[in-house]
C-alpha positions in Angstrom: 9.1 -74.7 -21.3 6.3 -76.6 -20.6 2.5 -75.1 -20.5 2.3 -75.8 -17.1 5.7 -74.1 -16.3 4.9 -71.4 -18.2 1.1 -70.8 -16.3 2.5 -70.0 -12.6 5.0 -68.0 -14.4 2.3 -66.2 -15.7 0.4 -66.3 -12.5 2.9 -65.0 -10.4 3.5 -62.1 -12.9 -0.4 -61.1 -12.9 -0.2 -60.9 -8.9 2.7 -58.4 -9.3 0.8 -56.8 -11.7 -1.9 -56.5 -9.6 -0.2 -54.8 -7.1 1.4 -52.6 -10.0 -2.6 -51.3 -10.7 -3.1 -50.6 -6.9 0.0 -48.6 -7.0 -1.4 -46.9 -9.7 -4.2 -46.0 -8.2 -2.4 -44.5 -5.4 -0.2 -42.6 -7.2 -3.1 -40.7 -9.3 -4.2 -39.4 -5.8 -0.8 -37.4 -5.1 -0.6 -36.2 -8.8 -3.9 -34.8 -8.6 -3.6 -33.5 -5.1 -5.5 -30.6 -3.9 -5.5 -28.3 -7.1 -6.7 -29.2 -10.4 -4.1 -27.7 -13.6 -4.2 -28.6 -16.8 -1.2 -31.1 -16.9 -3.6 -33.1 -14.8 -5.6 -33.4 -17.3 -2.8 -34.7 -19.4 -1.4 -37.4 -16.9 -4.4 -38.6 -15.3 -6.1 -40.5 -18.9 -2.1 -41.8 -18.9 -2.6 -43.3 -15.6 -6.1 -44.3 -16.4 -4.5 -46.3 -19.6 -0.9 -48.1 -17.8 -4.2 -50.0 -15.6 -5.9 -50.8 -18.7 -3.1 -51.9 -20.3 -2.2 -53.7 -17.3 -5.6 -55.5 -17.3 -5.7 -56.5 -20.6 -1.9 -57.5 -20.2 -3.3 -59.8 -17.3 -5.9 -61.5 -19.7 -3.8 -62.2 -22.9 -1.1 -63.8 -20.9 -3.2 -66.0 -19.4 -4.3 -67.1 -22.8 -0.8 -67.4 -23.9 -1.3 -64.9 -26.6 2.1 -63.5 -27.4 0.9 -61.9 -30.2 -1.6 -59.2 -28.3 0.8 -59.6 -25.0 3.5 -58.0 -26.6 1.2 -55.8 -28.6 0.3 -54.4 -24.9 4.2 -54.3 -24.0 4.5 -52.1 -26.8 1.7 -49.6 -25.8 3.0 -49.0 -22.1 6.0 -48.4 -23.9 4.5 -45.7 -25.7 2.7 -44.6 -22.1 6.6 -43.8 -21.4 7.2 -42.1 -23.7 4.1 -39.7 -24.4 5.5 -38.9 -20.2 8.6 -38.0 -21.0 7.7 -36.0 -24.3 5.7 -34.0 -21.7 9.0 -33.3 -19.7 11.1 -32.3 -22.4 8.9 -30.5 -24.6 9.5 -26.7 -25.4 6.0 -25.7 -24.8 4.4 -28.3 -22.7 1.0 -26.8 -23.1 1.0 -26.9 -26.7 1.7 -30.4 -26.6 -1.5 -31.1 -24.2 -3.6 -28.8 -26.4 -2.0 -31.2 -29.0 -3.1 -34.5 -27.5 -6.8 -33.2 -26.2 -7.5 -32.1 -30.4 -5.9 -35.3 -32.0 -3.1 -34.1 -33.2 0.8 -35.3 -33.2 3.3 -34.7 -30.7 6.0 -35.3 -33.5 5.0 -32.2 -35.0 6.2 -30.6 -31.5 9.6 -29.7 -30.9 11.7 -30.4 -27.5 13.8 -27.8 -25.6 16.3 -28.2 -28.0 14.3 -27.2 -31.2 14.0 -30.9 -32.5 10.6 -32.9 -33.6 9.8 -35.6 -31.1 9.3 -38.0 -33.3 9.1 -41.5 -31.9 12.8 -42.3 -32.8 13.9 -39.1 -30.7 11.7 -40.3 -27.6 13.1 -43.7 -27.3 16.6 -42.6 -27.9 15.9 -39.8 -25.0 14.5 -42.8 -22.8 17.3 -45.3 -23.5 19.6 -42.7 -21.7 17.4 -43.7 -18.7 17.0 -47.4 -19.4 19.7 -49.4 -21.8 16.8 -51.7 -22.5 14.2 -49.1 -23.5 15.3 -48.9 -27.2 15.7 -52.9 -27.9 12.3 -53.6 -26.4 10.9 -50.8 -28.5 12.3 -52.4 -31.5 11.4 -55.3 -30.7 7.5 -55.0 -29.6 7.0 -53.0 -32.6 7.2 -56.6 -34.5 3.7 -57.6 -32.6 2.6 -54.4 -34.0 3.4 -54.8 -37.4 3.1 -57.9 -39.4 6.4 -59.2 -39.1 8.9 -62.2 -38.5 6.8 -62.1 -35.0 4.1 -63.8 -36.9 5.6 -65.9 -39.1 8.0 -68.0 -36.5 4.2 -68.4 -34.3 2.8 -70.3 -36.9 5.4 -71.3 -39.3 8.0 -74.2 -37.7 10.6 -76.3 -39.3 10.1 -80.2 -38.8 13.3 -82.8 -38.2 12.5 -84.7 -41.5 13.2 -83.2 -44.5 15.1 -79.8 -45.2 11.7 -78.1 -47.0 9.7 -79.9 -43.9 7.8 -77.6 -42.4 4.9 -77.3 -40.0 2.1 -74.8 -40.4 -0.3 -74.1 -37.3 -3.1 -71.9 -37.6 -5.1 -72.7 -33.7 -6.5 -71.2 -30.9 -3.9 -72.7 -28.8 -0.5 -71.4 -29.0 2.8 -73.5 -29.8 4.8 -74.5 -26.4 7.7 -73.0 -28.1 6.1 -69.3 -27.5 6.1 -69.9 -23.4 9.7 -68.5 -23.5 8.8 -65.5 -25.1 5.7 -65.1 -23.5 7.4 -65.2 -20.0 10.5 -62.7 -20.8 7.6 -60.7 -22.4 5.7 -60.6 -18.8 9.1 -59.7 -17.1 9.5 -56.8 -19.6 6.3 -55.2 -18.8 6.4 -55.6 -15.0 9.6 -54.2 -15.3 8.4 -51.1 -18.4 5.1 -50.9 -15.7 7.5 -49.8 -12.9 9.6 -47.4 -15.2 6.5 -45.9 -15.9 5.4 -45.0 -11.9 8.5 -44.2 -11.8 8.6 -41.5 -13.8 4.5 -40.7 -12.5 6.3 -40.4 -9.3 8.5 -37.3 -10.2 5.1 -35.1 -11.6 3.8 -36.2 -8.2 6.5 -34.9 -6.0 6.2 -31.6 -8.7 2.8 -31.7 -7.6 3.0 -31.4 -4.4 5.6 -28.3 -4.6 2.9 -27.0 -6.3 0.4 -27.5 -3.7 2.7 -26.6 -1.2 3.4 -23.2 -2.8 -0.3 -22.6 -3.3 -1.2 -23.1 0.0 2.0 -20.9 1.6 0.5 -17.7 -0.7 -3.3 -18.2 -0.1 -1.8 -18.2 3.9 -0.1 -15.1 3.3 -2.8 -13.7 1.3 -5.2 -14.0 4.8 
Protein backbone atom coordinates (compact mmCIF):
# COMPACT_ATOMS: atom_id res chain seq x y z
CA UNK A 1 0.00 0.00 0.00
CA UNK A 2 1.12 3.11 -1.10
CA UNK A 3 1.63 6.29 1.35
CA UNK A 4 -0.89 7.99 -0.34
CA UNK A 5 -3.34 5.06 -0.10
CA UNK A 6 -2.68 4.57 3.16
CA UNK A 7 -3.30 8.65 4.19
CA UNK A 8 -7.20 8.85 3.23
CA UNK A 9 -7.35 5.56 4.87
CA UNK A 10 -6.24 7.19 7.71
CA UNK A 11 -8.22 10.23 7.08
CA UNK A 12 -11.43 8.68 6.81
CA UNK A 13 -10.73 6.67 9.98
CA UNK A 14 -9.90 10.03 12.14
CA UNK A 15 -13.38 11.45 10.85
CA UNK A 16 -15.07 8.31 12.32
CA UNK A 17 -13.11 8.85 15.23
CA UNK A 18 -14.18 12.13 15.56
CA UNK A 19 -17.56 11.30 15.67
CA UNK A 20 -16.63 8.40 18.16
CA UNK A 21 -15.32 11.49 20.77
CA UNK A 22 -18.58 13.44 20.23
CA UNK A 23 -20.39 10.34 21.12
CA UNK A 24 -18.42 10.18 23.92
CA UNK A 25 -19.16 13.22 25.11
CA UNK A 26 -22.74 12.56 24.91
CA UNK A 27 -22.71 9.55 26.61
CA UNK A 28 -20.89 11.02 29.90
CA UNK A 29 -24.01 13.19 30.14
CA UNK A 30 -26.54 10.16 30.63
CA UNK A 31 -24.02 8.31 32.94
CA UNK A 32 -23.76 11.17 35.13
CA UNK A 33 -27.36 12.13 34.94
CA UNK A 34 -28.99 13.89 37.71
CA UNK A 35 -27.28 12.20 40.83
CA UNK A 36 -23.73 12.06 41.55
CA UNK A 37 -22.56 8.24 43.18
CA UNK A 38 -19.44 7.12 43.56
CA UNK A 39 -19.26 4.70 40.43
CA UNK A 40 -19.38 8.03 38.61
CA UNK A 41 -16.45 8.88 39.85
CA UNK A 42 -15.01 5.65 38.52
CA UNK A 43 -16.41 5.86 34.87
CA UNK A 44 -16.31 9.33 34.11
CA UNK A 45 -11.87 9.67 34.26
CA UNK A 46 -12.59 6.27 31.89
CA UNK A 47 -14.59 8.32 29.58
CA UNK A 48 -12.35 11.22 30.03
CA UNK A 49 -9.36 8.75 28.81
CA UNK A 50 -11.20 6.56 25.52
CA UNK A 51 -11.22 10.74 24.04
CA UNK A 52 -7.68 11.10 24.96
CA UNK A 53 -6.73 8.02 23.62
CA UNK A 54 -8.87 8.72 20.76
CA UNK A 55 -6.94 12.10 20.19
CA UNK A 56 -3.70 10.94 20.46
CA UNK A 57 -4.83 7.85 18.30
CA UNK A 58 -5.85 10.64 15.58
CA UNK A 59 -2.26 12.22 15.68
CA UNK A 60 0.12 9.07 15.55
CA UNK A 61 -1.79 7.77 12.68
CA UNK A 62 -1.42 10.64 10.77
CA UNK A 63 2.29 10.28 11.28
CA UNK A 64 2.26 6.79 10.38
CA UNK A 65 3.60 5.69 13.72
CA UNK A 66 2.56 2.07 14.20
CA UNK A 67 4.68 1.82 16.92
CA UNK A 68 2.69 4.44 19.38
CA UNK A 69 -0.73 3.73 17.25
CA UNK A 70 -0.90 0.40 18.37
CA UNK A 71 0.52 1.35 21.71
CA UNK A 72 -2.91 3.47 21.97
CA UNK A 73 -4.94 0.25 20.60
CA UNK A 74 -3.63 -1.42 23.33
CA UNK A 75 -4.62 1.06 26.12
CA UNK A 76 -8.43 1.42 25.04
CA UNK A 77 -8.18 -2.09 25.25
CA UNK A 78 -7.29 -1.90 28.74
CA UNK A 79 -10.23 1.09 29.00
CA UNK A 80 -12.48 -2.31 28.27
CA UNK A 81 -11.38 -4.03 30.47
CA UNK A 82 -10.89 -1.89 33.67
CA UNK A 83 -15.20 -1.48 32.54
CA UNK A 84 -15.95 -4.81 32.73
CA UNK A 85 -13.71 -5.63 35.87
CA UNK A 86 -16.07 -3.01 37.39
CA UNK A 87 -19.17 -5.31 36.32
CA UNK A 88 -17.94 -8.40 37.55
CA UNK A 89 -16.22 -7.61 40.58
CA UNK A 90 -17.39 -9.04 43.99
CA UNK A 91 -17.19 -5.76 45.76
CA UNK A 92 -17.33 -3.16 43.23
CA UNK A 93 -16.48 -0.41 45.69
CA UNK A 94 -13.45 -1.88 46.82
CA UNK A 95 -12.30 -1.97 43.50
CA UNK A 96 -12.97 1.97 43.00
CA UNK A 97 -11.47 2.59 46.41
CA UNK A 98 -8.69 0.39 44.68
CA UNK A 99 -8.24 2.54 41.58
CA UNK A 100 -8.71 6.17 43.42
CA UNK A 101 -5.39 4.93 46.01
CA UNK A 102 -3.16 3.30 43.25
CA UNK A 103 -3.54 0.09 43.90
CA UNK A 104 -4.31 -3.23 41.59
CA UNK A 105 -7.43 -4.52 40.55
CA UNK A 106 -5.64 -7.98 40.17
CA UNK A 107 -5.46 -8.23 43.78
CA UNK A 108 -9.52 -8.03 43.64
CA UNK A 109 -11.42 -11.02 43.15
CA UNK A 110 -14.65 -11.40 40.76
CA UNK A 111 -18.08 -12.83 41.82
CA UNK A 112 -16.69 -16.06 41.50
CA UNK A 113 -13.75 -15.65 44.06
CA UNK A 114 -11.01 -15.39 41.34
CA UNK A 115 -8.15 -12.50 40.95
CA UNK A 116 -8.76 -10.38 37.96
CA UNK A 117 -5.75 -10.45 36.68
CA UNK A 118 -5.30 -9.21 33.16
CA UNK A 119 -5.46 -12.80 31.64
CA UNK A 120 -8.94 -13.43 33.47
CA UNK A 121 -10.31 -9.95 31.95
CA UNK A 122 -9.53 -10.59 28.43
CA UNK A 123 -10.68 -14.13 28.60
CA UNK A 124 -14.07 -12.71 30.29
CA UNK A 125 -14.20 -10.14 27.22
CA UNK A 126 -13.45 -12.56 24.47
CA UNK A 127 -16.83 -14.26 25.42
CA UNK A 128 -18.21 -10.89 24.21
CA UNK A 129 -15.87 -10.30 21.24
CA UNK A 130 -13.86 -13.41 19.52
CA UNK A 131 -11.31 -10.73 18.55
CA UNK A 132 -10.80 -9.24 21.99
CA UNK A 133 -8.10 -11.76 23.15
CA UNK A 134 -5.94 -11.82 19.68
CA UNK A 135 -5.84 -8.04 19.58
CA UNK A 136 -4.82 -8.04 23.20
CA UNK A 137 -2.06 -10.30 22.40
CA UNK A 138 -1.15 -8.76 19.77
CA UNK A 139 -0.96 -4.91 20.90
CA UNK A 140 0.89 -5.92 23.77
CA UNK A 141 4.00 -6.45 21.17
CA UNK A 142 3.90 -2.34 20.74
CA UNK A 143 4.04 -2.35 24.41
CA UNK A 144 6.82 -4.46 24.91
CA UNK A 145 9.99 -4.57 22.92
CA UNK A 146 9.18 -7.21 20.71
CA UNK A 147 9.25 -8.76 17.02
CA UNK A 148 6.84 -5.44 16.58
CA UNK A 149 10.11 -3.54 16.52
CA UNK A 150 12.36 -5.55 14.95
CA UNK A 151 10.28 -6.26 11.51
CA UNK A 152 9.83 -1.91 11.50
CA UNK A 153 13.32 -1.49 11.10
CA UNK A 154 14.95 -4.66 10.30
CA UNK A 155 14.02 -5.85 6.35
CA UNK A 156 15.41 -8.60 4.19
CA UNK A 157 16.80 -7.32 0.78
CA UNK A 158 16.47 -9.63 -2.74
CA UNK A 159 20.27 -9.92 -3.05
CA UNK A 160 21.96 -12.10 -0.85
CA UNK A 161 20.50 -14.60 1.76
CA UNK A 162 22.32 -12.46 4.93
CA UNK A 163 21.14 -9.15 2.87
CA UNK A 164 19.48 -7.11 4.97
CA UNK A 165 18.22 -3.58 5.35
CA UNK A 166 18.41 -1.63 8.47
CA UNK A 167 16.28 1.70 8.79
CA UNK A 168 16.50 3.80 11.78
CA UNK A 169 14.19 7.30 10.26
CA UNK A 170 11.67 9.55 11.08
CA UNK A 171 9.64 8.30 8.23
CA UNK A 172 8.19 4.92 8.44
CA UNK A 173 8.65 2.02 5.89
CA UNK A 174 5.64 1.76 3.18
CA UNK A 175 5.52 -1.80 4.27
CA UNK A 176 3.81 -0.68 7.84
CA UNK A 177 0.66 1.11 5.93
CA UNK A 178 -1.04 -2.38 6.06
CA UNK A 179 -0.71 -2.66 9.58
CA UNK A 180 -1.22 0.75 10.27
CA UNK A 181 -4.64 0.74 8.54
CA UNK A 182 -6.03 -2.83 10.09
CA UNK A 183 -4.58 -1.16 13.32
CA UNK A 184 -7.07 2.09 12.72
CA UNK A 185 -9.97 -0.43 11.97
CA UNK A 186 -9.24 -2.24 15.21
CA UNK A 187 -9.59 0.69 17.32
CA UNK A 188 -12.67 2.23 15.71
CA UNK A 189 -14.03 -0.94 16.07
CA UNK A 190 -12.38 -1.62 20.19
CA UNK A 191 -13.70 2.47 20.50
CA UNK A 192 -17.30 1.30 19.75
CA UNK A 193 -17.02 -1.87 22.11
CA UNK A 194 -16.12 0.35 24.59
CA UNK A 195 -19.47 2.91 24.33
CA UNK A 196 -20.99 0.05 24.05
CA UNK A 197 -20.47 -1.31 27.15
CA UNK A 198 -20.64 2.82 28.61
CA UNK A 199 -24.05 2.48 27.30
CA UNK A 200 -25.25 -0.29 29.69
CA UNK A 201 -23.95 1.90 33.13
CA UNK A 202 -25.94 4.62 31.37
CA UNK A 203 -29.25 2.89 30.98
CA UNK A 204 -28.29 1.60 34.98
CA UNK A 205 -28.08 5.12 35.52
CA UNK A 206 -30.96 6.16 34.60
CA UNK A 207 -33.00 3.34 36.69
CA UNK A 208 -31.29 4.82 39.24
CA UNK A 209 -32.45 8.27 38.66
CA UNK A 210 -35.63 7.06 37.95
CA UNK A 211 -35.94 5.30 41.28
CA UNK A 212 -34.65 8.31 43.03
CA UNK A 213 -36.89 10.54 41.80
CA UNK A 214 -40.22 8.02 42.21
CA UNK A 215 -39.17 7.97 46.33
CA UNK A 216 -38.25 11.65 46.78
CA UNK A 217 -42.12 12.06 44.98
CA UNK A 218 -43.54 9.81 47.46
CA UNK A 219 -41.54 11.11 50.22
CA UNK A 220 -43.59 14.80 49.50
Amino acid sequence: MTNESCLQKVADACAVIEKQIDQTIELSRYVIGSTLTKYDLFLCPLLNRSIQLSQGFMALIKQRNLTCAGSMLRLQLDNCMRLYASTIADDQDALINCVISGGKISSLRDNNGQKMSDKLLKDGLAQYDSRFADVYDNTSGYIHYSEKSFYQSISALNGGEYDISIQISKYPLEKVNEALCECAEAFIHFTNFFIRMMEGAAISKSALDKKLDEEEQDGD
